[in-house]
C-alpha positions as a Markdown table, in Angstrom:
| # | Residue | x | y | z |
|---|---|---|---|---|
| 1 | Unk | 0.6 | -20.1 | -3.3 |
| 2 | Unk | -2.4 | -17.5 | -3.9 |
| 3 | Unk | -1.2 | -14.7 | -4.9 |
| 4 | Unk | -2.7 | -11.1 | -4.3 |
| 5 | Unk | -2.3 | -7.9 | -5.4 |
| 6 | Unk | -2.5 | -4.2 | -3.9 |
| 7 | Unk | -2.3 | -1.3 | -5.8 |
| 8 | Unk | -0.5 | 1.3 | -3.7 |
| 9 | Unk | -1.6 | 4.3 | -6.3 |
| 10 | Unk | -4.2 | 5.7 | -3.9 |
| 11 | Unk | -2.3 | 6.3 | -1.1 |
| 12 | Unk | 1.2 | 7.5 | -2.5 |
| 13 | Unk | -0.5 | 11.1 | -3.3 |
| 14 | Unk | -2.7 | 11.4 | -0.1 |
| 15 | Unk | -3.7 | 13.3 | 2.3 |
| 16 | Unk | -3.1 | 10.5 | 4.8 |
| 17 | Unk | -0.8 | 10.6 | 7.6 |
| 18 | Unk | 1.8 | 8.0 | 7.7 |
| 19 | Unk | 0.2 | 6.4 | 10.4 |
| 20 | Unk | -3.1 | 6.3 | 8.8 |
| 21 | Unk | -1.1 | 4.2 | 5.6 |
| 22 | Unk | 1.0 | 1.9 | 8.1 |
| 23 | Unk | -2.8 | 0.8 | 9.8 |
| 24 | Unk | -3.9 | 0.6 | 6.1 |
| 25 | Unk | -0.9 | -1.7 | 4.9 |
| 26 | Unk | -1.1 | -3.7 | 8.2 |
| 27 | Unk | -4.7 | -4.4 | 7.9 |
| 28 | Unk | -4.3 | -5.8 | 4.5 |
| 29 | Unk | -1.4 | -8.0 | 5.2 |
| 30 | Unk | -3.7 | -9.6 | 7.7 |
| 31 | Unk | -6.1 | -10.3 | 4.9 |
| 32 | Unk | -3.6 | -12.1 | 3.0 |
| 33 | Unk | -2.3 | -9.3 | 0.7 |
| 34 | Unk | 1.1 | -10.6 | -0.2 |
| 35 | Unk | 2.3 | -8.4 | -3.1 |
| 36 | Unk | 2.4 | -4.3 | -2.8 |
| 37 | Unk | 2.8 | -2.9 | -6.2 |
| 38 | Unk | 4.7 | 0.1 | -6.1 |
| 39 | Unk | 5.4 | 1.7 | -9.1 |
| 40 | Unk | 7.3 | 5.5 | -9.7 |
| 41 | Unk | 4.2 | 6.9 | -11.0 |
| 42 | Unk | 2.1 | 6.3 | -7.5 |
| 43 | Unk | 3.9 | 9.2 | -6.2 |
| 44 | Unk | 5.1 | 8.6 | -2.4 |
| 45 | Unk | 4.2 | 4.7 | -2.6 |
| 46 | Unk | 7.8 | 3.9 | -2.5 |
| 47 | Unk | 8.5 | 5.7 | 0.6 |
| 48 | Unk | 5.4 | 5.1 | 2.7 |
């Protein structure tokens, strides 16, 4: 299994709505993303 990584420390801190981040993570599921890294220090990553 390929396995991809996305960096959630860009969009834990901005001024995105929720909505705007949901698309965001949905379109890059569809690409194949398989692993959302989440760490403390991206802010709201955790919650989003």
């Amino acid at each position: 299994m390929l396995k991809l990584d996305f960096d959630t420390d860009h969009i834990g801190g901005s001024n995105n709505s929720e909505s705007e981040i949901g698309s965001l993570l949905n379109e890059v599921a569809d690409l194949g993303i398989n692993i959302f890294d989440t760490a403390r220090g991206y802010n709201l990553s955790e919650e989003i």
